[in-house]
C-alpha positions as CSV (number, residue, x, y, z in Angstrom):
1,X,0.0,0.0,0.0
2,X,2.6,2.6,0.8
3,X,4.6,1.3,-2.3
4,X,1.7,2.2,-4.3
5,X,1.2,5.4,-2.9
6,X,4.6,6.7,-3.3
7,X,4.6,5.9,-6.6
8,X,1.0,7.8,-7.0
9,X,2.9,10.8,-5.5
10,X,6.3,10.4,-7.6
11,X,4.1,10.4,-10.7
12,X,2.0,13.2,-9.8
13,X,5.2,15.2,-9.4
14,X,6.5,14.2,-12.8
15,X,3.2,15.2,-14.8
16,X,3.1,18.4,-12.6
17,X,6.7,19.4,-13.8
18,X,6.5,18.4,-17.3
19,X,3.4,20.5,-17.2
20,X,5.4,23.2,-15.7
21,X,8.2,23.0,-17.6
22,X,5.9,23.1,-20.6
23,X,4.2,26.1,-19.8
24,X,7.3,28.0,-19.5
25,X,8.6,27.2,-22.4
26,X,5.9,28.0,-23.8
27,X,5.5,31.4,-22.1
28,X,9.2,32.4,-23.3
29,X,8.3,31.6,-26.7
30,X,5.0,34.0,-26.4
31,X,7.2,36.5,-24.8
32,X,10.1,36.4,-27.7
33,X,11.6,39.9,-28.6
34,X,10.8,42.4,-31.0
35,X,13.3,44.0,-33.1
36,X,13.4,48.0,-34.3
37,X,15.7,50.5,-36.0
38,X,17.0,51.7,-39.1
39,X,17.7,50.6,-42.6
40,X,19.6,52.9,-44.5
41,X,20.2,52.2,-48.7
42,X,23.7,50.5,-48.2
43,X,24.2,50.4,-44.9
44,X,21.2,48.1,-44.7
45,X,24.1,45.4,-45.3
46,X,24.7,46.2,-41.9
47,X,21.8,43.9,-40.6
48,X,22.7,41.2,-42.9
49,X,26.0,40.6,-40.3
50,X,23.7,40.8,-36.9
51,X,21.4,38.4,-38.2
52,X,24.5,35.9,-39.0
53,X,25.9,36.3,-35.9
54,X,22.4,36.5,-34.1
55,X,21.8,33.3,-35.8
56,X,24.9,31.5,-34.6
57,X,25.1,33.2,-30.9
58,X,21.0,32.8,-29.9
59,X,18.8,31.7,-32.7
60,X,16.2,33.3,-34.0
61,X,12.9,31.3,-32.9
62,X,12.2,33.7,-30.3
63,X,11.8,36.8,-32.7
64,X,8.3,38.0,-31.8
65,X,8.3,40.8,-34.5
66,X,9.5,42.9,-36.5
67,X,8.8,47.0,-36.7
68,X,10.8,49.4,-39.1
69,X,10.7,50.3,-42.6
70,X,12.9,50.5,-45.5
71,X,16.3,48.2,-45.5
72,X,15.7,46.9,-41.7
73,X,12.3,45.5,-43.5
74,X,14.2,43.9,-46.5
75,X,16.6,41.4,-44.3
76,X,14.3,40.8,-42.0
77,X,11.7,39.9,-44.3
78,X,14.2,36.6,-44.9
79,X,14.8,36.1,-41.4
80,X,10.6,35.5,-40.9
81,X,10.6,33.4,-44.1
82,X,13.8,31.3,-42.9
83,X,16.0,31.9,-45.6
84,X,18.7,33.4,-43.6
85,X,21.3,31.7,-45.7
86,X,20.7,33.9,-48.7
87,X,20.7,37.1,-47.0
88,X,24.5,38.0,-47.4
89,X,23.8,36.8,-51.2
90,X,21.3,39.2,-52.2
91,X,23.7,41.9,-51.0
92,X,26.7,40.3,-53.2
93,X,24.5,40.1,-55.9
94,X,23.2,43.1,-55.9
95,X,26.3,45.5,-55.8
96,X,27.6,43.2,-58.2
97,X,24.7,43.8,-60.6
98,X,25.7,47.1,-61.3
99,X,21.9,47.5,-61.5
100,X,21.1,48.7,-58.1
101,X,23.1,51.3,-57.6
102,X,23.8,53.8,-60.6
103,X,25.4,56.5,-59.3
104,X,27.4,57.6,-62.6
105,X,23.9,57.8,-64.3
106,X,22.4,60.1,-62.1
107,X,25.1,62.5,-60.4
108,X,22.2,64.7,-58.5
109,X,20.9,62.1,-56.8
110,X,17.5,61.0,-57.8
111,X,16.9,57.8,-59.4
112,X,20.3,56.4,-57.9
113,X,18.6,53.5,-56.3
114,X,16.6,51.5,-58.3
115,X,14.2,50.0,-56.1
116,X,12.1,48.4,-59.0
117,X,15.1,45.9,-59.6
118,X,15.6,45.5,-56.0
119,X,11.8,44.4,-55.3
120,X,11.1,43.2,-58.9
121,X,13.9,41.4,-59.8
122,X,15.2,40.1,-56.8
123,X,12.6,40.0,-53.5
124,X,9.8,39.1,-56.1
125,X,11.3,36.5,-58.5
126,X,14.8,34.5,-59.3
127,X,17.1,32.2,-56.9
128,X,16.5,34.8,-54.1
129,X,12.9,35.2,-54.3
130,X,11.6,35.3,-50.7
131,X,9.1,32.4,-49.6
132,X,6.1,34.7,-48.9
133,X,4.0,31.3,-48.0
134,X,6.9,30.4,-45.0
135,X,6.9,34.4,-44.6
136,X,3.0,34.6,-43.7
137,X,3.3,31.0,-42.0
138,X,5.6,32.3,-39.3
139,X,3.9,33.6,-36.3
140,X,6.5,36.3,-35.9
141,X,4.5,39.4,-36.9
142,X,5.8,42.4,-39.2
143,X,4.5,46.2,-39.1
144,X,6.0,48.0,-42.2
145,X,6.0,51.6,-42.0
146,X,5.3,54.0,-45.1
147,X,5.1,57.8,-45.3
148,X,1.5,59.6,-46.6
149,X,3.3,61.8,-49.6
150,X,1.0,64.2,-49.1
151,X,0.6,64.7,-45.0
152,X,4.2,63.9,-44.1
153,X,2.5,61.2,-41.5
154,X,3.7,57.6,-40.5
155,X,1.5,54.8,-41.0
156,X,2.2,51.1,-40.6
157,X,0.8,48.0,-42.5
158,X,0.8,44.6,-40.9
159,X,2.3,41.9,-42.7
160,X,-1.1,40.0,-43.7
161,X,-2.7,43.4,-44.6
162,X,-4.9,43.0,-47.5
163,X,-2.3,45.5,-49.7
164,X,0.5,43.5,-51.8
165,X,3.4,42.8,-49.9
166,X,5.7,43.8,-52.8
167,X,4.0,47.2,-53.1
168,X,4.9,47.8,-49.8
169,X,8.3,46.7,-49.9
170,X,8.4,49.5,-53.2
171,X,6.9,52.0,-51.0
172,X,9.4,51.2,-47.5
173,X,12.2,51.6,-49.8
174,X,11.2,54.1,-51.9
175,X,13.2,57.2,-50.4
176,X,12.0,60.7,-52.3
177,X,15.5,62.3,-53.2
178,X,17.3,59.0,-54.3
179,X,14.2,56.2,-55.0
180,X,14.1,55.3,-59.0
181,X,10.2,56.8,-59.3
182,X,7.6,58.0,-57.6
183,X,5.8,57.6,-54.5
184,X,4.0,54.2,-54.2
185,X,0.1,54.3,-54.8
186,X,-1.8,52.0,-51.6
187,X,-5.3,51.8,-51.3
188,X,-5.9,55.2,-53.3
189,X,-3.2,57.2,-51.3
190,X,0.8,58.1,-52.3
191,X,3.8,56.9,-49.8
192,X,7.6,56.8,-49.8
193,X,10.2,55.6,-47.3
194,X,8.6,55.2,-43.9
195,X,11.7,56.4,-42.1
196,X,10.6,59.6,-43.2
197,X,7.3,59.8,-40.3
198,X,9.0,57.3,-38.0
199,X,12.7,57.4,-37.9
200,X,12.8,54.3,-35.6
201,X,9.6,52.5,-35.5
202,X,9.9,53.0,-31.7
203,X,6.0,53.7,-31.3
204,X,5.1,50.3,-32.6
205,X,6.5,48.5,-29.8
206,X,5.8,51.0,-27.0
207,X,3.7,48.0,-25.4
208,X,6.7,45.5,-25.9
209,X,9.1,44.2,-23.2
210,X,11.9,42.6,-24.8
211,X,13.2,45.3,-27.7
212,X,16.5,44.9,-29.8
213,X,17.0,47.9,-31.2
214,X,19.8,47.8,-34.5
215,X,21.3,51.0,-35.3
216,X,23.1,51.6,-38.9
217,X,25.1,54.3,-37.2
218,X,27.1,55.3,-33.9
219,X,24.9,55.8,-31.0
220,X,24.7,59.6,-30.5
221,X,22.8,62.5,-31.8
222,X,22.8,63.6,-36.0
223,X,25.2,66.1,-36.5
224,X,24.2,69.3,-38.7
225,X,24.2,69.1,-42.7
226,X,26.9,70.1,-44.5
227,X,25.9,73.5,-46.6
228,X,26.4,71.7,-50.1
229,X,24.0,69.0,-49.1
230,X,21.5,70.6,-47.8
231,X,21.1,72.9,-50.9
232,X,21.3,69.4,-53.0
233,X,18.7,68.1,-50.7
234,X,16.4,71.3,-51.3
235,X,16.7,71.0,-55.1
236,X,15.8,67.3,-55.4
237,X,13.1,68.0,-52.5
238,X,11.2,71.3,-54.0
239,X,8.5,70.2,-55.9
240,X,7.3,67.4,-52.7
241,X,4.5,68.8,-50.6
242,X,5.2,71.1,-47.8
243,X,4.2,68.4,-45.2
244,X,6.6,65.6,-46.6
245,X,9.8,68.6,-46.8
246,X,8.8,69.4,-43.3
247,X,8.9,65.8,-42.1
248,X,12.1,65.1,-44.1
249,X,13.9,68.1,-42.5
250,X,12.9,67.4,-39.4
251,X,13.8,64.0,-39.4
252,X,17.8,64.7,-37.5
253,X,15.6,66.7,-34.2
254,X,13.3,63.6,-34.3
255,X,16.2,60.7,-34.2
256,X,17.8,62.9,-32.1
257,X,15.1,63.4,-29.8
258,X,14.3,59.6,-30.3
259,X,17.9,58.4,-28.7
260,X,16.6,60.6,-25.2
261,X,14.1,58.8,-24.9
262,X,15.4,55.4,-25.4
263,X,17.3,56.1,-21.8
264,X,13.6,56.0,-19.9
265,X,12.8,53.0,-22.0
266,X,16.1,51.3,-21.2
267,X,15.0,51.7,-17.3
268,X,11.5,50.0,-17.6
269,X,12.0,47.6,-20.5
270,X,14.4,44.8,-21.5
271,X,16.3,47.0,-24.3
272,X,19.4,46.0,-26.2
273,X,21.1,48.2,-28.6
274,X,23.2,46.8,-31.6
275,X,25.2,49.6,-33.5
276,X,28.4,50.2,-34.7
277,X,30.8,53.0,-32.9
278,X,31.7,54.5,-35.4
279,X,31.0,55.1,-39.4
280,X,30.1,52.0,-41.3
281,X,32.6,51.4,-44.4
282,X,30.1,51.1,-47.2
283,X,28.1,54.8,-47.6
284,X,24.2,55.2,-48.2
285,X,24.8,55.2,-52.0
286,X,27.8,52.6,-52.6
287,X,29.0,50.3,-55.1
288,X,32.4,49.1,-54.1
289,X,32.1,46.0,-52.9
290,X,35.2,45.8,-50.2
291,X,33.1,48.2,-48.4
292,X,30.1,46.2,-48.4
293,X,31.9,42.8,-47.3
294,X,33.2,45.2,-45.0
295,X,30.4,46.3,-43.4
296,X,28.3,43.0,-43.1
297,X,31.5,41.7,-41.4
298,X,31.8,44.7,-39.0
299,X,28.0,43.8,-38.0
300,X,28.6,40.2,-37.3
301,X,31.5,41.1,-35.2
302,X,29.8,44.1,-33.4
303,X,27.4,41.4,-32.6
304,X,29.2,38.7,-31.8
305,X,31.3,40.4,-29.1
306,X,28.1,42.3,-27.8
307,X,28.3,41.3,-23.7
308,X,25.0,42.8,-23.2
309,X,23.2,39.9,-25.3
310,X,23.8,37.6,-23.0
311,X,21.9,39.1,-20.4
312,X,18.9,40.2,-22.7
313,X,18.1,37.2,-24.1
314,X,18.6,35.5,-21.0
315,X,15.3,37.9,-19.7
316,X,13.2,36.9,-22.3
């Protein structure tokens, strides 16, 4: 009788802690971590590195979402459809194109980035076509941000929003003084890059705990424009809306603003920042491809010998 009543007990026990162990495991996979930040043109390659190392160091299972706009939305577009292997590819391939980039053809800026070849030919079709069926199978969510042409205002589109998903990747990307066309029509209205009305993507993920935030450049405030570009900005800006040229210029005193408050965030919520300390190789508008390798590598490193991961995704 007592033999049988121990054993009642020890298997209780058992069932309680696989149950318990279940449920948390279950509950750190719910809480996961959200990642925001900045894209870039170029410097995007930049993310292409942290993912590697990411990857190698942690995993990626526990990505909960992803909130941002422009390059930032590109890589991690791959990282939610699981092709993380082809990442540093695209990149190769397209500085090696010659196609992306044409900054010989257009010397004033506009129409240097050809984001038609970048979404047509290579997100949308071809050996790096992205698997939108595992993209929209992955529970990880994805808020892409987009600027109203018109108003200058931020808005975000989920990742199973009724709109194409390759019309918003054209409109993400699509910045006003270098994109290869116009603004992007959605649902009868005009948008371009969606850094433009949110810099960071911070306000999507004010109700998130875990946030990895991935910077394309050193963490500290925008330093003034140089006289020469900002009269080149002006000229390839004057015929936008008032609204969108007041958003644009005001888009350094935003980020700038943005990095304040990220030290009250930092106190409440589980916050890691991944950024280099200094200039990335490659520029906004590149094509030599030493810089780029460059870069990608810096970001694998920069993550790789991050100390603070440990203890961030040891919270989650």
């Amino acid at each position: 009788m007592l033999a049988r009543s121990l054993a009642i007990a020890l298997f209780s026990f058992i069932i309680r802690r696989d149950i318990y162990i279940d449920l948390s495991t279950r509950s750190r996979a719910m809480a996961g971590f959200c990642v925001a930040g900045q894209g870039g043109g170029c410097a995007s390659a930049y993310h292409a590195g942290v993912i590697k190392a990411l990857e190698k160091r942690f995993g990626l299972d526990s990505l909960k979402g992803v909130r941002g706009s422009s390059g930032l939305i590109i890589n991690w577009s791959y990282v939610i459809s699981r092709q993380t292997d082809i990442i540093i590819p695209i990149w190769e391939f397209l500085f090696r194109s010659k196609k992306f980039i044409t900054p010989l053809r257009h010397p004033t800026g506009r129409g240097v980035m050809d984001i038609d070849f970048l979404v047509d030919r290579v997100v949308y079709q071809g050996k790096f076509a992205l698997d939108l069926d595992a993209f929209h199978d992955n529970p990880a969510q994805m808020d892409i941000g987009v600027t109203n042409a018109k108003t200058g205002q931020s808005r975000f589109f989920k990742k199973d929003s009724s709109a194409s998903f390759y019309k918003l990747l054209h409109a993400t990307c699509m910045v006003p003084y270098f994109g290869s066309s116009g603004p992007v029509e959605i649902y009868d209205q005009m948008y371009y890059d969606g850094t433009i009305g949110s810099v960071l993507g911070l306000e999507r993920i004010q109700n998130e705990q875990n946030i990895l935030l991935i910077l394309t450049r050193p963490y500290r405030p925008i330093a003034h424009m140089c006289a020469a570009r900002t009269l080149l900005r002006w000229a390839l800006l004057r015929h936008e809306s008032p609204e969108l040229q007041k958003a644009i210029w005001s888009m350094p005193m935003r980020y700038n603003k943005t990095l304040e408050n990220m030290h009250k965030i930092m106190r409440r919520k589980n916050v890691a920042v991944i950024c280099p300390e200094e200039k990335l190789p490659v520029w906004r508008i590149d094509t030599r491809l030493a810089r780029l390798r460059k870069t990608i590598a810096q970001g694998y490193e920069d993550t790789m010998h991050h100390k603070g991961l440990e203890r961030f995704f040891a919270r989650l």
